[in-house]
C-alpha positions as CSV (number, residue, x, y, z in Angstrom):
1,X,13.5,-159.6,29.1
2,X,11.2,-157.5,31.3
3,X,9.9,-155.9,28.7
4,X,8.9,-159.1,26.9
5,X,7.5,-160.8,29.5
6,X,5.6,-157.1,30.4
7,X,4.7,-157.2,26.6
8,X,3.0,-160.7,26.9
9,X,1.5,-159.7,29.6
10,X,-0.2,-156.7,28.5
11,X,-1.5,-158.2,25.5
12,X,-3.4,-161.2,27.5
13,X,-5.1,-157.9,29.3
14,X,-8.6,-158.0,28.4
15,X,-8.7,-161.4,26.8
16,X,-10.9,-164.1,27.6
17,X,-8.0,-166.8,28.5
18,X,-7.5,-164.5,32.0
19,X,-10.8,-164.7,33.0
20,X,-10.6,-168.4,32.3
21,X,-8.0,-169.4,34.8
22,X,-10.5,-167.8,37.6
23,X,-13.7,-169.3,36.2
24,X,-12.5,-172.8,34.8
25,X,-14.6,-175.3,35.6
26,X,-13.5,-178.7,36.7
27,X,-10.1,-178.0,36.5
28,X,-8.5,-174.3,37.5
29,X,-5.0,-175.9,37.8
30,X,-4.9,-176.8,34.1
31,X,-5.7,-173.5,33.3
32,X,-3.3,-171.9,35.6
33,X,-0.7,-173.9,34.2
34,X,-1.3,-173.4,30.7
35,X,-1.5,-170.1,31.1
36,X,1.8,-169.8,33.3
37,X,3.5,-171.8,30.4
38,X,2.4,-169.0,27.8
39,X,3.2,-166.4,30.3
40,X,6.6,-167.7,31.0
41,X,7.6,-169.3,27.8
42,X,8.3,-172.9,29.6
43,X,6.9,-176.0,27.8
44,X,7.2,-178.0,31.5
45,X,6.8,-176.2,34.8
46,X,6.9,-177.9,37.8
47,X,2.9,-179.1,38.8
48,X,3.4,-179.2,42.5
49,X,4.8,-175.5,42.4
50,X,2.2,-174.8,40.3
51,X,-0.3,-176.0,42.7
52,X,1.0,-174.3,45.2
53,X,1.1,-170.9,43.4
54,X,-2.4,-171.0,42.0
55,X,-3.4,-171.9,46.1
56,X,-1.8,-168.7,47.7
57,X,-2.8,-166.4,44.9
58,X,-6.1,-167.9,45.3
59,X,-6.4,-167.0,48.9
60,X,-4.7,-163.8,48.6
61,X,-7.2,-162.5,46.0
62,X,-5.0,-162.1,43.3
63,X,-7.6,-163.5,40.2
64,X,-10.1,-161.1,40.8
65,X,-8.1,-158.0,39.9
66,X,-7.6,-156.6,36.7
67,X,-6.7,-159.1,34.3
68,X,-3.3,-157.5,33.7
69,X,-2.3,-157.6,37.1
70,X,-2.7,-161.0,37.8
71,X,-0.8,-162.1,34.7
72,X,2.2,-159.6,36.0
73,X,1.2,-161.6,39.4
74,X,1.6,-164.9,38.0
75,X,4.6,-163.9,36.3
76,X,6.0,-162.8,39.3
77,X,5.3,-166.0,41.6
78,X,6.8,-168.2,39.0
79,X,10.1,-166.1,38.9
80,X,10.6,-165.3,42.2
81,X,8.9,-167.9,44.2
82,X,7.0,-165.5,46.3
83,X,3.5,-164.9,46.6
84,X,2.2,-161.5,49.0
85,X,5.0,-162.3,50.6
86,X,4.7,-165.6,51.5
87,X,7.8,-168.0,50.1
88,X,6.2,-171.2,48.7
89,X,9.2,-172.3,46.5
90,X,12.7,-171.3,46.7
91,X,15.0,-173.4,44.5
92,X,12.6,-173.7,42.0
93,X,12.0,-170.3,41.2
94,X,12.6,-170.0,37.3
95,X,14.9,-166.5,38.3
96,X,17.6,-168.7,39.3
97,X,17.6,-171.1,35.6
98,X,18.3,-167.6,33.6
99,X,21.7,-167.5,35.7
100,X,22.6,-171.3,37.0
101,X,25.4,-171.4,34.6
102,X,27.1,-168.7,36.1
103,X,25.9,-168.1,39.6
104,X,25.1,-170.9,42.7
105,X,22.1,-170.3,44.5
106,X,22.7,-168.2,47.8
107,X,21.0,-170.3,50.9
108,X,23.4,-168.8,53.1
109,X,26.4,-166.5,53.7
110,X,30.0,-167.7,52.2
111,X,31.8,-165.8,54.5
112,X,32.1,-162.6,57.3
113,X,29.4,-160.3,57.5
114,X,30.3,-157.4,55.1
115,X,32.4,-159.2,52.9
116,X,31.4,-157.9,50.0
117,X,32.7,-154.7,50.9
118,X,36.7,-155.6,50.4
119,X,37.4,-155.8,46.4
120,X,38.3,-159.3,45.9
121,X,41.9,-161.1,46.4
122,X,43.4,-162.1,43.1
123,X,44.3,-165.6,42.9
124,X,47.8,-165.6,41.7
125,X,48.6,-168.2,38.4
């Protein structure tokens, strides 16, 4: 998976559609969004996320650097909901749809601290 989404990447490096999300007139949302839709393969993402994303990596610089790096940097925000650092979504973050039919997301901890460390008690059928 990371080396699709590093492949799809790479080969957006140096293309004109990059340097459109940072120059777009009118409307640089669109743009972000169609391009985060390419990126991550999702014919709907969330607009208000998206908003959001395209905001802090606006202020944090992230669209003038190498065109490569800001799709990895896009790609990144939409998976893991984090932008330098900052959370902007949590639930939302398209890492947790790859593995919501196996694993709940973690707000908080299910039991003692350390838990994890005892192997598991066997339920007995």
């Amino acid at each position: 998976m990371q080396g699709a989404l590093a492949a799809a990447a790479a080969s957006l490096a140096g293309s004109a559609t990059l340097h459109a999300v940072a120059q777009a007139p009118g409307e640089p949302l669109d743009a972000f969004m169609g391009l985060s839709q390419a990126l991550t393969a999702r014919p709907v993402l969330d607009r208000a996320v998206g908003a959001r994303l395209l905001a802090q990596s606006l202020a944090a610089g992230t669209l003038s650097e190498p065109q490569q790096k800001t799709a990895l940097r896009i790609l990144e925000a939409w998976y893991t909901g984090v932008v330098d650092g900052t959370v902007v979504t949590y639930e939302q973050a398209l890492m947790y749809g790859v593995v919501s039919d196996i694993l709940v997301i973690r707000t908080y901890c299910p039991n003692q601290p350390g838990f994890w460390a005892e192997p598991p008690v066997e339920k007995q059928r």
